[in-house]
matplotlib code that plots the C-alpha trace (Angstrom):
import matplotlib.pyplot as plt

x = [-17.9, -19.2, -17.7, -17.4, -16.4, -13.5, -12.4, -11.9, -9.9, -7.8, -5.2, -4.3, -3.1, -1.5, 0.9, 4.1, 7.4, 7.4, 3.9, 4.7, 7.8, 5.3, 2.8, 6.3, 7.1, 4.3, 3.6, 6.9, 6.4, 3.3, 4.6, 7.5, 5.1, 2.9, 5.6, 7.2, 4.3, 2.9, 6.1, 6.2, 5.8, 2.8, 1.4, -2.0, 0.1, 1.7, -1.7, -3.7, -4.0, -2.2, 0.4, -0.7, -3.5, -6.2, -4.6, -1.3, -3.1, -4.8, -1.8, 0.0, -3.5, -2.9, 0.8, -0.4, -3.2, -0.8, 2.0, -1.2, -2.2, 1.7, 1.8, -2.0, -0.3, 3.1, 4.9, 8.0, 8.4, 12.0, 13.1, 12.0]
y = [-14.7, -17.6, -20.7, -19.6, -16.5, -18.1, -20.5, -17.9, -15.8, -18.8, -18.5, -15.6, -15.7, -19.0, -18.1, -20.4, -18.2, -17.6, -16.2, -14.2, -12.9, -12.0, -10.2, -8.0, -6.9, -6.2, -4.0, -2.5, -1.5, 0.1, 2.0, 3.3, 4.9, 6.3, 7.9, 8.8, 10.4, 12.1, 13.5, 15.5, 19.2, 20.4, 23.7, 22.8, 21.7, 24.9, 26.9, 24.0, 25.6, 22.2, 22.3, 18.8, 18.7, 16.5, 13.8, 13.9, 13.5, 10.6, 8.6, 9.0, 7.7, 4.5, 4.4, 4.1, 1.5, -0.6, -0.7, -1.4, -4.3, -5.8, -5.1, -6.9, -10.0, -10.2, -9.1, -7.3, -4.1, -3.5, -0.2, 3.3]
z = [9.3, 7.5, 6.8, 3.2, 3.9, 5.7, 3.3, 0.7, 3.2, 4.3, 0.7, 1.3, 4.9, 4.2, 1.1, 0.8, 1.0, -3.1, -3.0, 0.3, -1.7, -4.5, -2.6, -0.9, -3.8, -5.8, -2.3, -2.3, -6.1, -5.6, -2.2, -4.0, -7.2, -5.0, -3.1, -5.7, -7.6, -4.7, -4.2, -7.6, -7.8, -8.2, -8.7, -6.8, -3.6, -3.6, -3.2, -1.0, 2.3, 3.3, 1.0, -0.1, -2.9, -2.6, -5.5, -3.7, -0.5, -2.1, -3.5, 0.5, 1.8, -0.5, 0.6, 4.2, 3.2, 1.4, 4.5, 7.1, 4.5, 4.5, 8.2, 8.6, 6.6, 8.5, 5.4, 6.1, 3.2, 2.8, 4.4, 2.8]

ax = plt.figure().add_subplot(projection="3d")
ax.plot(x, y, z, "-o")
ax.set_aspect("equal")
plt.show()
């Protein structure tokens, strides 16, 4: 990594407590609609071999990206 490459990193994984409380939140929100909207019936999920079409599969797969980025950041999500 370069040295500029580095300094523009550094904000982020040095956020005062506000800005950490921020980020948790605006995480949790956007755990909780994806869950939530994967999570709707859908007629395609019913007939996917997997039960799970590939647009519900795709708003779980953010889900997980979103808890490994809060997890990378040492941000504790509340509980689902």
């Amino acid at each position: 990594m370069t040295p500029n490459q580095r300094s523009m990193a550094d904000p982020i994984t040095h956020l005062d407590d506000a800005e950490r409380d921020t980020l948790r939140q605006a995480l949790d929100d956007a755990i909780d609609l994806r869950a939530r909207t994967a999570a709707e019936p859908c007629p395609d999920c019913v007939t996917h071999p997997a039960l799970l079409c590939p647009g519900h599969a795709a708003e779980l797969d953010w889900v997980s990206l979103y808890k490994e980025l809060a997890h990378d950041l040492r941000i504790a999500l509340r509980p689902a």
